[in-house]
N, C-alpha and C positions, 0 to 999 in steps of 0.2 A: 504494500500500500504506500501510495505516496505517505512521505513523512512530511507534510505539514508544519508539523511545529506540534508537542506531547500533549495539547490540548483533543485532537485532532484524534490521533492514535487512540487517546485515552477516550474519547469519547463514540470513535467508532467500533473499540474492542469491547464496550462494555453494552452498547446497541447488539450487536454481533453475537454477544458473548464467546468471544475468542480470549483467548489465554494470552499470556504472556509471550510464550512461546510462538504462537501463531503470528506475532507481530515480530518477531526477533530481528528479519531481518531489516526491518523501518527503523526500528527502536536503534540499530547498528549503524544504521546509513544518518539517523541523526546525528548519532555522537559523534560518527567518525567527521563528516562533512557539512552537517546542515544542512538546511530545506535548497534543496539546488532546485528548486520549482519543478518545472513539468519535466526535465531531465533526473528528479528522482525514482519516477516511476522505472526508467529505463535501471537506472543504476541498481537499484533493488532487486528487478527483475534478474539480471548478469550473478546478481550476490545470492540470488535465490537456488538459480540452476547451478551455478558453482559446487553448491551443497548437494548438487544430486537432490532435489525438492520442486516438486512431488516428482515422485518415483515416476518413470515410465509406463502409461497409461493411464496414469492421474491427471488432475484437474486441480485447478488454480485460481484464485479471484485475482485480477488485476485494477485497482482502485485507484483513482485522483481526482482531488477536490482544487476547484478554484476561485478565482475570488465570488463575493457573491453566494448565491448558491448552486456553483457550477460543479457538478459530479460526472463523473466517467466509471463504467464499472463494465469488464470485460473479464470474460470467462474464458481461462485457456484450458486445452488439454494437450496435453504431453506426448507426444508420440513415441510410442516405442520403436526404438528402432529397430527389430526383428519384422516388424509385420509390414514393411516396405513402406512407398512413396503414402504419405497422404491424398487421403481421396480431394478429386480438384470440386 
C-alpha cells in the first residue's frame, strides 16, 4: 500500500483489519525513504516480490491514496511460473 504518511497505514489497516504484518512492507518503505508519492506504490511493490510475496498463484491488493479523496485499488495475481504465458 502506498505509505502515505502512519496516519494512512494506521487507519487503512485497522478498516481492513490487516495486521501488522500485512503492512510491513509500507511501514518499511516509510522508514526507510518517506512518502515518495505515487512512486511509493511502485517501490513497495519491487520490496514486496523481493520477499517472494504472495507466493506464486496468489493475489495481492495494490492501494494508493491521493490528495483529496482520491483512491486506487488494484488487485494483482501472481503468476506462477510453471503454468506458462499469461492468458492475453
Amino acid at each position: 500500500m502506498h505509505a502515505g504518511g502512519p496516519r494512512i497505514l494506521e487507519a487503512v489497516g485497522t478498516a481492513l483489519d490487516l495486521s501488522h504484518e500485512a503492512l510491513r512492507a509500507s511501514w518499511e518503505s516509510l522508514a526507510e525513504v518517506g512518502n515518495l508519492s505515487s512512486a511509493s506504490a511502485l517501490h513497495i511493490l519491487a520490496a514486496t516480490l523481493d520477499h517472494d510475496e504472495p507466493p506464486p498463484g496468489g493475489y495481492a491488493m495494490l492501494l494508493a491514496f491521493g490528495p483529496g479523496v482520491g483512491a486506487e485499488f488494484v488487485l494483482l495475481h501472481r503468476q506462477d511460473p510453471d503454468s506458462g504465458p499469461a492468458p492475453a
